[in-house]
C-alpha positions in Angstrom: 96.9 123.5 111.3 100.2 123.9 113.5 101.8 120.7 114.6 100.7 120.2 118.4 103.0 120.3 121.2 104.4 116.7 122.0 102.7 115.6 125.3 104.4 112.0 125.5 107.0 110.1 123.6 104.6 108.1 121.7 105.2 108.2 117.8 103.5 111.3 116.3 100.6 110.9 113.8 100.5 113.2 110.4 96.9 112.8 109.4 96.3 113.9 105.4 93.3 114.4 104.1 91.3 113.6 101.3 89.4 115.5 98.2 88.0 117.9 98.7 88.4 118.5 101.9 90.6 120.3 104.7 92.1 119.0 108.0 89.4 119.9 109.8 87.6 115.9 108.6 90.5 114.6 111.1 88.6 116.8 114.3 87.4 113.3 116.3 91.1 111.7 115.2 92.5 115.0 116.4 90.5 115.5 119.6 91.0 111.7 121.0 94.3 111.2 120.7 96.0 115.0 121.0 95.9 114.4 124.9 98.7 111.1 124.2 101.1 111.8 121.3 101.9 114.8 118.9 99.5 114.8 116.3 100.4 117.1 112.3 97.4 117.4 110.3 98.2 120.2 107.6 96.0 121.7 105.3 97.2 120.6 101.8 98.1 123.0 99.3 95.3 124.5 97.7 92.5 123.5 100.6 91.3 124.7 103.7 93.6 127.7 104.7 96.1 126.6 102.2 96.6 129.3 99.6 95.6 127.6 96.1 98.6 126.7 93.9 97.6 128.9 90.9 96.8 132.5 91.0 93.2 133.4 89.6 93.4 135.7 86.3 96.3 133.5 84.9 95.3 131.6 81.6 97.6 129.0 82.4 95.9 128.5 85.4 93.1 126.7 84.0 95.7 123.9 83.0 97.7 124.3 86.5 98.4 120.4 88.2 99.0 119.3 91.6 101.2 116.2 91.6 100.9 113.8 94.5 104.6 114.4 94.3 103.8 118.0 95.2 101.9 116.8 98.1 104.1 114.4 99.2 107.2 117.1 99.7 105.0 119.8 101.0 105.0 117.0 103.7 108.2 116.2 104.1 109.0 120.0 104.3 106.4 120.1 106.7 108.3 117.3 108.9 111.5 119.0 108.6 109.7 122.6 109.8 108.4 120.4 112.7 111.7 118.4 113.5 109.7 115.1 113.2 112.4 112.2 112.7 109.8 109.6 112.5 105.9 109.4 112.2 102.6 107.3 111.4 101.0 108.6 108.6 97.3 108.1 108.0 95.5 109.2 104.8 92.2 108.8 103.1 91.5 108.7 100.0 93.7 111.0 98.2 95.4 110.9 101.2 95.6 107.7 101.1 97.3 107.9 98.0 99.5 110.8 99.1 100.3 108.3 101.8 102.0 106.2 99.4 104.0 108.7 97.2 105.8 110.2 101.2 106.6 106.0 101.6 108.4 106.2 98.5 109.8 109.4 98.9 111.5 109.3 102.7 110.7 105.8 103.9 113.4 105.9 106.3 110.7 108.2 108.4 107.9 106.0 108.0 107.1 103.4 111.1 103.6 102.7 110.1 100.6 103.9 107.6 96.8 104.1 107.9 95.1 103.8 104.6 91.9 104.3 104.6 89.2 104.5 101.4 91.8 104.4 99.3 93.5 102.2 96.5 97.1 102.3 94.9 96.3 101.5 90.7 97.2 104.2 88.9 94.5 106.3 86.6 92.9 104.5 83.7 92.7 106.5 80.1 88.5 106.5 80.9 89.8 108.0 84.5 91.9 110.6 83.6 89.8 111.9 80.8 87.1 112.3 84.0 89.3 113.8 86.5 90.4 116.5 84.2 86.1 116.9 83.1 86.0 117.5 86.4 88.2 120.0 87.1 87.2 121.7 83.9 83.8 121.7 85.4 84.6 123.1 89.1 86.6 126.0 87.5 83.4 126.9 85.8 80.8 126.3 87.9 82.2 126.2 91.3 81.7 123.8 94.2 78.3 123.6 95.6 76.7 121.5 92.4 79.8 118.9 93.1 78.7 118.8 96.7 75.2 118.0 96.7 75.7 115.7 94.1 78.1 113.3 96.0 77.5 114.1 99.6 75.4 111.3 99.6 78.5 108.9 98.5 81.2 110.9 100.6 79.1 109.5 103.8 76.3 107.3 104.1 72.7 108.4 103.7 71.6 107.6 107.2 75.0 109.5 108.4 74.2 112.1 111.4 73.1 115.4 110.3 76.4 117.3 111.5 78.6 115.2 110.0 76.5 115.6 106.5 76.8 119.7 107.2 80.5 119.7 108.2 81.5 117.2 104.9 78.8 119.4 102.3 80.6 122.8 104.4 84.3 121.6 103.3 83.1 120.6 100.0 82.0 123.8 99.6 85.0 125.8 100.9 87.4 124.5 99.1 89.0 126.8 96.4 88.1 125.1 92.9 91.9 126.3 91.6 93.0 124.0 94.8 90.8 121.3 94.1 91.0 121.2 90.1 95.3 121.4 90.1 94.7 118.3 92.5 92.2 116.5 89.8 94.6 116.9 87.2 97.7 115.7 88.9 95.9 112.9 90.9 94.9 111.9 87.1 99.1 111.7 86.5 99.6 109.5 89.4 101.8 106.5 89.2 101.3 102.5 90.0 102.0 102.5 93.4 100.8 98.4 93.6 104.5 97.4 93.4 105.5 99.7 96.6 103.1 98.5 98.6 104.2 94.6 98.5 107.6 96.4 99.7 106.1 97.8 102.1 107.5 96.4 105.2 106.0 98.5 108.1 103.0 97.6 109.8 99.7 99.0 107.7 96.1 98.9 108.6 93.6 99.2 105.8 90.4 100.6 107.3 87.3 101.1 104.7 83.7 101.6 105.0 81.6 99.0 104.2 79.2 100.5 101.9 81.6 103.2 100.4 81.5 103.3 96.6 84.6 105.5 95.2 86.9 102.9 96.9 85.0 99.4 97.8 86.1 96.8 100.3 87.1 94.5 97.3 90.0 97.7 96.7 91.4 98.0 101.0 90.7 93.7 100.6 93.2 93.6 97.5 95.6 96.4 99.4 95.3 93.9 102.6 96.6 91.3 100.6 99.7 92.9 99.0 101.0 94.4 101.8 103.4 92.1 104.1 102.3 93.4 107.4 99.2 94.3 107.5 95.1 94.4 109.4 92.4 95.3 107.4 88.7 96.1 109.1 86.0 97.3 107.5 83.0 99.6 109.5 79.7 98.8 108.7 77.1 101.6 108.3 79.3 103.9 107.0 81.1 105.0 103.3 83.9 107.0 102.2 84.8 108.3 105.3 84.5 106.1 108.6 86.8 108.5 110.6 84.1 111.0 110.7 80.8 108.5 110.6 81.7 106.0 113.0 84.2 107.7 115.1 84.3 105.9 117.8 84.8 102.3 115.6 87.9 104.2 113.8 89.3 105.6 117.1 89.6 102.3 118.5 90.9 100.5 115.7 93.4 103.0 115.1 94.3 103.0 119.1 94.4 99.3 118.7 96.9 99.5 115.9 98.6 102.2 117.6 99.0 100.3 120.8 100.1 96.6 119.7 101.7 97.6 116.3 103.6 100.6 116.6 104.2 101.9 120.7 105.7 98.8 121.4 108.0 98.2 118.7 111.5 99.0 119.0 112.7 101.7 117.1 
């Protein structure tokens, strides 16, 4: 998606998504605040409109990673295209994580972070031999079995019907090259516990209360390492609030927006 026009002087927002999705799970993010500040939410490489990072045919390809790295500089790159100085960058889950790696890479640009679902250990040896099952398993077989098997997780059961269509629809969409590379370098990822205690920017951890990939006890123990920082957690919903409880994660993000990050001096 191409970076919106700046309407006011208010800090711009870079929204990343998470696995496996596109920007288009940022829509209610992207609709209520595009009216008062600039707002960047790319489509990461291999995802949504994104071409995927291997070509198909390719051997290799099969083996192909995605660092978060890899991520992380598409974004800069991405800052530099958009002669953004300075921004607030929200991610969940893998975005979340992706979040981290651009705070170590140019945290000179950073003046605030939104992590949501998300955690900062790095893979265990049971993980990594999982993510890379995984992608295995989507090169094979494709998508849609993924899907329907954790759609149920991604949001809560008694989420609204649309929202369950538009998660299972960018499940499905997503290239499996895209979303395997990404497995197999989010499997690679470092300990980023240590950057976040250095961390000196406001944060706010938001999390779902009933979401199983990343639980409360996770954005709790984030909550705690950081040095400036709000955590709330949004009852009724799992993995992904922004798109569940919209309205909750507008206004706590507005809040945090508002108090934490407008009025600061720059």
């Amino acid at each position: 998606m191409p970076p919106r026009t700046p309407i006011t002087p208010y800090i711009p927002l870079v929204l990343v998504h998470g696995h496996p999705f596109d920007h288009t799970m940022w829509n209610p993010q992207i609709e209520a605040f595009s009216a008062t500040r600039r707002i960047i939410a790319p489509d990461l490489r291999g995802y949504g409109t994104a071409p995927a990072v291997v070509p198909a045919a390719l051997p290799a390809a099969l083996d192909a990673a995605t660092p978060l790295s890899q991520f992380a500089q598409d974004i800069e790159e991405l800052l530099d295209e958009a002669q953004v100085e300075s921004c607030v960058l929200v991610g969940l889950s893998m975005g979340g994580q992706i979040v981290m790696e651009c705070c170590d890479r140019f945290p000179e640009r950073v003046r605030g972070v939104v992590l949501a679902d998300t955690f900062p250990s790095p893979e265990t040896p049971e993980g990594h031999l999982a993510r890379n099952a995984m992608a295995d398993r989507l090169l094979a077989e494709g998508m849609r079995g993924y899907a329907d098997e954790v759609l149920e997780k991604m949001v809560a059961p008694a989420a609204d019907a649309n929202v369950k269509a538009h998660v299972h629809r960018m499940m499905t969409a997503t290239d499996p090259r895209g979303a395997a590379a990404a497995l197999r370098g989010r499997a690679q990822r470092p300990d980023y516990r240590p950057l976040l205690t250095r961390l000196t920017v406001p944060a706010l951890v938001v999390v779902g209360a009933d979401d199983e990939f990343t639980p409360v006890s996770d954005a709790e123990a984030m909550h705690a390492a950081l040095p400036d920082s709000t955590l709330h957690v949004i009852e009724g919903a799992a993995h992904m609030p922004n798109l569940e409880r919209p309205a909750e994660f507008n206004k706590v993000l507005a809040e945090f927006l508002e108090t934490r990050i407008d009025t600061a001096a720059p």
